[in-house]
VOGU-3710 file (C-alpha; in Angstrom, 3 decimals, decimal comma):
1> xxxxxxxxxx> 52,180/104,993/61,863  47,976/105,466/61,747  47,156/108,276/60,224  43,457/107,563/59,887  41,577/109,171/63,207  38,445/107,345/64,320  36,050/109,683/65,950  34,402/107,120/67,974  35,319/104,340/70,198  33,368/101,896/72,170
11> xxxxxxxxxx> 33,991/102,521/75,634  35,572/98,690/76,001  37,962/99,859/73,165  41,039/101,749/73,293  42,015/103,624/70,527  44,975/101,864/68,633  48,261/103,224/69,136  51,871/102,319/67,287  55,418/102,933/69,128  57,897/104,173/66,593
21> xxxxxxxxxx> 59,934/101,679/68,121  63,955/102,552/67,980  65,128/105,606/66,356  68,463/104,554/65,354  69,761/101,486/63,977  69,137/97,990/65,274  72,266/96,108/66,341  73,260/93,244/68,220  72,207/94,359/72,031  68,697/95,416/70,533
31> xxxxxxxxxx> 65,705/94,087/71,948  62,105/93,886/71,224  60,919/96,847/73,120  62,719/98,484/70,675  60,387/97,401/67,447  57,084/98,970/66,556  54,795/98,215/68,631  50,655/97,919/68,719  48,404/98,816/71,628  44,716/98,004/70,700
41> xxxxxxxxxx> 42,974/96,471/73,858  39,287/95,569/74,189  37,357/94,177/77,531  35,858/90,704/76,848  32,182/92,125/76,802  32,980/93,967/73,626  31,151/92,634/70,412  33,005/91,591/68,045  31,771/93,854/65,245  33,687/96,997/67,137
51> xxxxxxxxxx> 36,732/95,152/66,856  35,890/94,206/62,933  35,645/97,421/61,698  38,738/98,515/63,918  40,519/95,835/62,175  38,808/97,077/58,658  40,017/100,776/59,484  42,966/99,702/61,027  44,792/97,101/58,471  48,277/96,630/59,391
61> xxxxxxxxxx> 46,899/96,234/63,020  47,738/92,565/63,722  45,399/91,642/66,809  43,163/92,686/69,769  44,710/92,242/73,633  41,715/90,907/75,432  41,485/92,443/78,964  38,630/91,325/81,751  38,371/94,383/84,771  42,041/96,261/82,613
71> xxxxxxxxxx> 43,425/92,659/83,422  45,263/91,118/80,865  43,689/87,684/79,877  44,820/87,289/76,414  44,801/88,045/72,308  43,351/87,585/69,074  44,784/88,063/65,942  43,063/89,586/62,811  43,866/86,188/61,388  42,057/84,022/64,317
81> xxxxxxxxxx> 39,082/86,392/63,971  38,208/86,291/60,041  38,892/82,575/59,621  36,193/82,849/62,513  33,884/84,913/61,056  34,372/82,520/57,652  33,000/79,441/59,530  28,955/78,318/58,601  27,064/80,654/60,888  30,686/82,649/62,057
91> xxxxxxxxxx> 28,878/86,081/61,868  25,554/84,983/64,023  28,229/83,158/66,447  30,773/86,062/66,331  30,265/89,265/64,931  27,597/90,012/67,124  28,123/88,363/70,586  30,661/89,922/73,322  34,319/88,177/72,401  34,511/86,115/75,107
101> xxxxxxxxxx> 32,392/83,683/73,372  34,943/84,148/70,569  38,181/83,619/73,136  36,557/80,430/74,758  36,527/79,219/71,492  39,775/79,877/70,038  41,487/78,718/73,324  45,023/80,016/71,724  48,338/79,784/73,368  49,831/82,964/73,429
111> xxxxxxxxxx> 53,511/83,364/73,090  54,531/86,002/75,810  57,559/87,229/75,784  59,061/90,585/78,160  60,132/93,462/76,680  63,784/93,201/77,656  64,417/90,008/75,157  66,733/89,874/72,981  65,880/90,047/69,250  67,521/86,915/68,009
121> xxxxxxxxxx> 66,166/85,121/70,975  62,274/86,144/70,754  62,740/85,086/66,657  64,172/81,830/67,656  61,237/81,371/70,479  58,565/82,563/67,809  60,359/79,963/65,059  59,585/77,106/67,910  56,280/77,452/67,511  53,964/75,246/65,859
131> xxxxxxxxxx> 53,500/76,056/62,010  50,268/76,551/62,517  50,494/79,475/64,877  53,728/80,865/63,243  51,940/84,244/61,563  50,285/84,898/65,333  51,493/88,040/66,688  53,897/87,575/69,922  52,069/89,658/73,261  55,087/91,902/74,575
141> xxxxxxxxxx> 55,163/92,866/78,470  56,995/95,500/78,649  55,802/96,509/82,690  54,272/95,035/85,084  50,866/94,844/83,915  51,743/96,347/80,570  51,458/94,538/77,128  51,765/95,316/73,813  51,527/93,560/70,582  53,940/92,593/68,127
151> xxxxxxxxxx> 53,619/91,933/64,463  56,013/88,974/63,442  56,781/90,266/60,167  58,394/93,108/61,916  60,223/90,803/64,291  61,724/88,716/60,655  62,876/91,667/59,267  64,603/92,921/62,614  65,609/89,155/63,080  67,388/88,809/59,476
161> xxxxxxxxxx> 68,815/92,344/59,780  70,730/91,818/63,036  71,762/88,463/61,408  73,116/90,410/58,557  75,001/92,331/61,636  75,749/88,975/63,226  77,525/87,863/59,778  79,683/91,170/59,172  80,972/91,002/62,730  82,036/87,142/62,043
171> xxxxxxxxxx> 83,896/88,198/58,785  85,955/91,621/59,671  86,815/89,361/63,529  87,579/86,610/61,340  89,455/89,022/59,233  91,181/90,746/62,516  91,812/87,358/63,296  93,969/86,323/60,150  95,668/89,542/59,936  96,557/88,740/63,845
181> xxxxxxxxxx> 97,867/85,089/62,945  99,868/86,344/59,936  101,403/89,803/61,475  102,411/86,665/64,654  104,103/84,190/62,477  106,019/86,620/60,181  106,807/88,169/63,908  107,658/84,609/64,772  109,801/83,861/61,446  111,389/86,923/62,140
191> xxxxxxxxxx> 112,074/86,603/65,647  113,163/82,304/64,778  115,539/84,110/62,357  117,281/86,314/64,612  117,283/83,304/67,118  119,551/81,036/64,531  121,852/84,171/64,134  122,639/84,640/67,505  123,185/80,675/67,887  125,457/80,758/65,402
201> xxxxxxxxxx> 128,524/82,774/67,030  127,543/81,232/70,206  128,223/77,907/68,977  131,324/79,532/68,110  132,459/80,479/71,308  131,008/77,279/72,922  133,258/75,206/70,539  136,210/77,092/70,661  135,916/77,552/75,089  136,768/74,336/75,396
211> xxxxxxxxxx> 140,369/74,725/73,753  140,950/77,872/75,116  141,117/76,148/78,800  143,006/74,026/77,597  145,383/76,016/75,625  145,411/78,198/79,274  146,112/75,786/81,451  149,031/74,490/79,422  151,068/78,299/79,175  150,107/78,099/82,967
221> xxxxxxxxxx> 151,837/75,140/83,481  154,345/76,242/81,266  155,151/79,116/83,308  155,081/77,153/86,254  157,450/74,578/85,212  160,047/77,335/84,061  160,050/79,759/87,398  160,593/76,209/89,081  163,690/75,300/87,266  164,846/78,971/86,915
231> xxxxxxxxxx> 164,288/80,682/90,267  166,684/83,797/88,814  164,788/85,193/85,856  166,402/87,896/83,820  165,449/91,786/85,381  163,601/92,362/81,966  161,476/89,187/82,558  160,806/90,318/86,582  159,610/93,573/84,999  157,460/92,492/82,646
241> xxxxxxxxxx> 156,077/90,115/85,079  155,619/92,679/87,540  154,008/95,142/84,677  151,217/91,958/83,650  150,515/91,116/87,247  151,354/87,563/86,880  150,055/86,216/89,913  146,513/88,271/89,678  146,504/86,389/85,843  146,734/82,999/87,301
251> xxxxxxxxxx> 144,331/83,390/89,507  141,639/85,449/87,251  141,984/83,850/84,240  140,212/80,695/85,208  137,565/82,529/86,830  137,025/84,905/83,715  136,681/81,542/81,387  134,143/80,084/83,577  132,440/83,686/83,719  132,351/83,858/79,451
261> xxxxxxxxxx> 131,304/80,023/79,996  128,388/80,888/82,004  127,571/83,936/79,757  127,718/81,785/76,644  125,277/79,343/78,192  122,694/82,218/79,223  122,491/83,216/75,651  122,074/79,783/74,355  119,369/79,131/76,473  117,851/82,219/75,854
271> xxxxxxxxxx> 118,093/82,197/71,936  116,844/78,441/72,388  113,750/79,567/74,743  113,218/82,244/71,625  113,022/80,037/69,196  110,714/77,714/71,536  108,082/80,618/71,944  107,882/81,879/68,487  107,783/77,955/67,375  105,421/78,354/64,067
281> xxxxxxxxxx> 102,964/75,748/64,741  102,189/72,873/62,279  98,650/71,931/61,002  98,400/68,478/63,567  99,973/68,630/67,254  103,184/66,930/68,227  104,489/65,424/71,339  106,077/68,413/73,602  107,867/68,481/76,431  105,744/71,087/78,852
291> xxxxxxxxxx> 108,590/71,066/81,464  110,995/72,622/78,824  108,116/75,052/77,563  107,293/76,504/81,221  111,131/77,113/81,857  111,339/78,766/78,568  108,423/81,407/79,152  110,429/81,820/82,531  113,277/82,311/81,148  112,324/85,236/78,234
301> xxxxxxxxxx> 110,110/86,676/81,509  113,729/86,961/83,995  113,910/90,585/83,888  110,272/91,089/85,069  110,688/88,767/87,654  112,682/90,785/90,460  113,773/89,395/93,528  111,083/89,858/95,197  109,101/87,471/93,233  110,103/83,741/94,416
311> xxxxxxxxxx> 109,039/81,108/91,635  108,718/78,132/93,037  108,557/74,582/90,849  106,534/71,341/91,499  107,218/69,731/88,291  105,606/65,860/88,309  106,448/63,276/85,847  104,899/64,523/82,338  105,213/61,908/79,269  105,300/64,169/75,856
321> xxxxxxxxxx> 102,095/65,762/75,859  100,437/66,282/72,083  99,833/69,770/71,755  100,571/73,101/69,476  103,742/74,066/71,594  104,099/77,817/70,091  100,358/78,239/71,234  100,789/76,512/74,738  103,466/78,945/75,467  101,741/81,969/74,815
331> xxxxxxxxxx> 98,785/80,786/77,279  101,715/80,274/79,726  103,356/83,547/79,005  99,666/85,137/79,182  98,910/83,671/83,134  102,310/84,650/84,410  102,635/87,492/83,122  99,514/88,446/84,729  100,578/87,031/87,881  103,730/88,651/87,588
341> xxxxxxxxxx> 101,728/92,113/87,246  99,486/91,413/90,117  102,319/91,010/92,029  104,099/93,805/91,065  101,413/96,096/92,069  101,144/94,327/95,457  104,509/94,582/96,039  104,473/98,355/95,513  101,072/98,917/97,275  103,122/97,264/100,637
351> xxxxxxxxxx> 106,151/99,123/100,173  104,172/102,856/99,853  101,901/100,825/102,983  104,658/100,847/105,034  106,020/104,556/104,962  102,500/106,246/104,253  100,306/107,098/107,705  96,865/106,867/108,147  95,094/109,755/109,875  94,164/107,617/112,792
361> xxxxxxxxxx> 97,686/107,016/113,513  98,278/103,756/112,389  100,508/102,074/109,542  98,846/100,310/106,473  99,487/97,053/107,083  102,094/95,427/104,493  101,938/91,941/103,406  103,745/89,510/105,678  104,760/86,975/103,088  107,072/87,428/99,770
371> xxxxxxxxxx> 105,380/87,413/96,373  105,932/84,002/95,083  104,578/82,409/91,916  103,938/78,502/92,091  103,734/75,685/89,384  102,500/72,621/89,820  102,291/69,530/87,231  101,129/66,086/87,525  99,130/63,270/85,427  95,541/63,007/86,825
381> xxxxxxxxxx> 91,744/62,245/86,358  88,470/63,718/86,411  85,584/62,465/87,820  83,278/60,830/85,496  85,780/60,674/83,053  88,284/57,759/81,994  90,732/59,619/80,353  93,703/60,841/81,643  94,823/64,409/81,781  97,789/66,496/82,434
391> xxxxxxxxxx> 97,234/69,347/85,114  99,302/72,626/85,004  98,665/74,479/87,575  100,069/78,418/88,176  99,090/79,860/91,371  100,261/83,592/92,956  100,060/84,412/96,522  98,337/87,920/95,688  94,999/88,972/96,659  91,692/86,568/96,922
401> xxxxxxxxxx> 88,763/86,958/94,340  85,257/86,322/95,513  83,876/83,824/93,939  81,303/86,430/92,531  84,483/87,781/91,138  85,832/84,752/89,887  82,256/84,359/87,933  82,750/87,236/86,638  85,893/87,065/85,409  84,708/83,381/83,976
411> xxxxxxxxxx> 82,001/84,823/81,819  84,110/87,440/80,421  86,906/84,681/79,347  83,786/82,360/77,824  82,095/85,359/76,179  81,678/85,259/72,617  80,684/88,650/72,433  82,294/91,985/70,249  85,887/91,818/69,160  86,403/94,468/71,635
421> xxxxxxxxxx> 86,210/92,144/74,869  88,879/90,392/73,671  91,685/89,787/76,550  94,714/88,091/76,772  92,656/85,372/79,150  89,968/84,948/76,744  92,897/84,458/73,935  93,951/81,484/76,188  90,827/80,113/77,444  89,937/79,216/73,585
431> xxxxxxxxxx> 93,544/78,206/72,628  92,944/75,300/75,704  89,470/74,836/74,949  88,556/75,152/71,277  92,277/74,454/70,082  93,563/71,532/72,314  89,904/70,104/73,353  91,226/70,915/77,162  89,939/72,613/80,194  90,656/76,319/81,638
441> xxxxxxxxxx> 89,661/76,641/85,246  90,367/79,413/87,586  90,330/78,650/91,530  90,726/81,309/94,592  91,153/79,172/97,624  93,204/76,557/98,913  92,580/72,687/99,306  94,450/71,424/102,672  94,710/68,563/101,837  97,117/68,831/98,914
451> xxxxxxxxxx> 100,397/67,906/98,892  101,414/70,093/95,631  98,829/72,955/97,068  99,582/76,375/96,034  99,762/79,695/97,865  96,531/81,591/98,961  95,548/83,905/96,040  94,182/83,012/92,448  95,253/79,766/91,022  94,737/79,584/86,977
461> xxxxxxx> 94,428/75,297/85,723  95,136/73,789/82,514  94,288/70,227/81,813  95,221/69,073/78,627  93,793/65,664/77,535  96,661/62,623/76,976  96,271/60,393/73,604
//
């Protein structure tokens, strides 16, 4: 802050001024309207010597903003203007002429830079700068016609500090990060573990099924055979017959072996789809089958999905695709489960549309097609590009984004910003991107001419590059 107090000014001078800048700590949204800043402005028909002994009363001030008519034409720094005034005959040329003759000489390019910049991005402009011009203070507008000065050693030490910011976020994300990944795979040990267990009896049962129709249909023939060859059965045996319900058991017990058959199958494929998601993923990718992955996610999602959600399958000829599996299904469980939410909430929005009136008399108009969820595969190509890729494509017939929405919703998945943004989208777009080296696209319209084309609404892609 200037303390000194100069009692006179040359009317081309303004007296110099310094913002306090921000009153509370610097972090990453900061910007440089919100360091100390210098206001010290002289018209170019001001000698030079006013400006000298400014500078010699003044000596943090780092430079003079050069103004012709209170329009802004440019700036000298204390720097520019001694190793002027050192030069043979610098004084005669300089000191005491108007500093015009001093600007036409220097013929500096200013770095300007508005007030709105971000810190780390006005350092990394100032660092561009030729070495030479490196300690020149950086000319601020911060209005329309406003501009203030600068001093780069106050931009470094904002510049480093926010760094120092930049670096602690890193560590306690990277930190949230590795807790995350070890609290998942002990979940995913766990869950693998309880997986097996179940499996276990259930092979049981599967094994043993098998005899037990067998051993079934033998006493059944059994019976058969003797009611055939003795018509008159002893009263006892009609009454115990009659007690059983011998002719409901003939018919029911087949029917109740093919019902713990069925069950038994469920809960293997269930335990097996288990096991699938919470697969602990290995330090290089393996060959996967995506088919079996996608019915698995669908499978541990089956009491979400109500019957009013239709899923619908276009499955294409996939070879193995090389990919962390336990990672590709939790993008997959991410995208429908989001669909499945959407959908939900549509669903209920219609149903409340139809009984609720409007106060003009009318209905709100319900959706005239079921919620459906669609996924596509197939083996494709991108333009410009000879590789081949593997499309999976999961679509919903819910509402329409704009594509101003959709950009939205696109820069929130790519930011890199705070912890804090993180979504279960973002999670995915970096397991496809960063993770597999694939591509995450989101769509909002329909292509005619497709043969596999989804329903209207918001269609999430995932291409995954082939070996």
């Amino acid at each position: 802050m200037f303390s000194d107090i100069v009692t006179e000014f040359h009317p081309k001078l303004t007296p110099p001024v310094l913002s306090e800048g921000k009153t509370h700590a610097l972090d990453l949204e900061s910007t440089l309207a919100d360091l100390p800043l210098y206001n010290f402005q002289a018209d170019l028909g001001c000698l030079g010597i006013h400006v000298a002994q400014v500078f010699q009363q003044y000596p943090l001030l780092p430079g003079v903003i050069l103004t012709r008519e209170n329009q802004f034409v440019g700036m000298i720094s204390r720097q520019c203007l001694l190793e002027y005034l050192l030069r043979p005959h610098g004084i005669e040329l300089f000191l005491r002429k108007p500093l015009g003759v001093l600007h036409s000489y220097t013929q500096t390019k200013n770095l300007i830079l508005a007030g709105d910049t971000p810190i780390l991005l006005g350092a990394q402009q100032a660092l561009r700068r030729s070495p030479d011009l490196l300690p020149e203070p950086i000319v601020l507008q911060t209005q329309p016609g406003v501009y203030r000065l600068l001093d780069i050693h106050e931009l470094n030490i904002a510049y480093w500090h926010i760094r120092g910011i930049e670096t602690q976020v890193r560590y306690e994300r990277l930190q949230v990060e590795m807790l995350q990944s070890d609290k998942m795979a002990s979940l995913g040990r766990l869950v693998d573990g309880v997986a097996h267990e179940i499996l276990d009896p259930v092979s049981f049962i599967w094994g043993n099924l098998s005899h037990i129709g067998d051993y079934s249909r033998n006493l059944l023939e059994l019976i058969n055979a003797f009611e055939k060859h003795f018509p008159q059965q002893p009263r006892e045996i009609q009454e115990i017959k009659a007690a059983i319900e011998l002719d409901y058991i003939k018919e029911d017990l087949p029917k109740t072996l093919e019902s713990i058959k069925t069950g038994a199958e469920r809960l293997s494929k269930l335990a097996n789809g288990l096991q699938n998601f919470c697969h602990i993923d290995e330090v290089y990718p393996k060959p996967a089958n995506l088919h079996a992955c996608l019915d698995s996610v669908l499978l541990l999602l089956k009491s979400r999905l109500t019957s009013e959600i239709q899923i619908h399958k276009n499955y294409g000829h996939l070879p193995p695709v090389p990919c962390f599996v336990g990672q590709i299904s939790q993008v997959f469980m991410n995208i429908l489960s989001r669909a499945i939410d959407l959908l939900l909430n549509q669903a209920i929005s219609d149903r409340l549309g139809t009984e609720l009136q409007l106060p003009s008399g009318q209905l709100l108009t319900a959706s005239s097609t079921a919620p459906q969820i669609t996924i596509a595969t197939d083996v494709c190509s991108i333009e410009g590009s000879r590789m081949r890729w593997v499309s999976i494509r999961i679509g919903d017939n819910g509402a329409q984004m704009s594509a101003e929405t959709q950009r939205q919703l696109m820069d929130a998945i790519q930011s890199e910003a705070a912890p804090t943004k993180e979504t279960s989208l973002t999670t995915s777009y970096r397991i496809i991107t960063a993770k597999h080296g694939g591509k995450f696209r989101i769509y909002s319209r329909i292509n005619p001419a497709d043969e596999m084309k989804l329903a209207i609404g918001t269609e999430f892609e995932i291409l995954l590059p082939l070996a």
